[in-house]
C-alpha positions in Angstrom: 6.5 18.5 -16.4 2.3 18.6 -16.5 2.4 14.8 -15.8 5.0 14.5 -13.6 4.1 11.9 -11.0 3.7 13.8 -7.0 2.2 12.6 -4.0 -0.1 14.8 -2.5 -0.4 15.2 1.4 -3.9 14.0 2.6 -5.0 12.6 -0.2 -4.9 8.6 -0.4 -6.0 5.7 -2.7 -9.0 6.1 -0.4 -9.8 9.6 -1.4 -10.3 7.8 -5.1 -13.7 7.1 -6.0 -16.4 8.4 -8.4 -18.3 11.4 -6.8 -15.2 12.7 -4.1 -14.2 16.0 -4.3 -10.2 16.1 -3.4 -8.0 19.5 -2.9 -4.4 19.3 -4.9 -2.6 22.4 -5.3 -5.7 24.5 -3.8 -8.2 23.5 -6.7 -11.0 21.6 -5.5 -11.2 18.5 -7.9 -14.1 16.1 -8.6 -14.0 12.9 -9.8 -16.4 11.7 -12.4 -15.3 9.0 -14.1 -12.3 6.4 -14.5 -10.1 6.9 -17.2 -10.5 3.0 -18.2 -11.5 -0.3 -17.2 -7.9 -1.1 -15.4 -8.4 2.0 -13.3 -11.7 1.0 -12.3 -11.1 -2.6 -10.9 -7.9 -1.6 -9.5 -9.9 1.6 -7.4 -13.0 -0.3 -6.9 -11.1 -3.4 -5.5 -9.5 -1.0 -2.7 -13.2 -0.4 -1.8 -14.8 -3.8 -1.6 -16.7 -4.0 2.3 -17.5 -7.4 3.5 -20.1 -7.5 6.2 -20.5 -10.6 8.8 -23.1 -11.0 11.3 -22.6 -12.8 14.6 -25.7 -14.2 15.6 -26.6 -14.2 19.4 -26.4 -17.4 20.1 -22.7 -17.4 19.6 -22.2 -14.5 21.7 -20.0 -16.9 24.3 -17.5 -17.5 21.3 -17.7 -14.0 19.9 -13.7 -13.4 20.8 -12.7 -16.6 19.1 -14.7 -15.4 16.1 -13.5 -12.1 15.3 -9.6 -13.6 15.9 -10.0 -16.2 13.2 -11.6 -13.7 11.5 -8.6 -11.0 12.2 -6.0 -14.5 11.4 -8.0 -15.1 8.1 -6.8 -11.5 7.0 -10.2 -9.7 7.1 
């Protein structure tokens, strides 16, 4: 019963990373560490940013950009 798997309303995969403090059952909880390397690709990856910059001269094509952007799946 201790481990039973439950999902927790407002907390999501984003909630997940080293240093967040997350509320189940009314205890505040803080995580620290993974519990192995598998957990901490597989949270980490969910976290990954990408940045882009448009430069200005392109601002004419700007809404062509961020579509093929949005098609690539960004």
């Amino acid at each position: 019963m201790f481990l039973k798997r439950t999902e927790i309303a407002g907390v999501s995969i984003g909630d997940l990373y080293i240093g967040s403090t997350i509320t189940v059952y009314s205890r505040q909880l803080v995580v620290k560490e993974y519990a192995d390397l598998y957990t901490r690709t597989a949270f980490e990856s969910k976290r990954e940013k990408t940045y882009a910059m448009i430069k200005p001269d392109c601002y004419l094509s700007i809404g062509k950009i961020i579509t093929e952007i949005q098609n690539e799946g960004f």
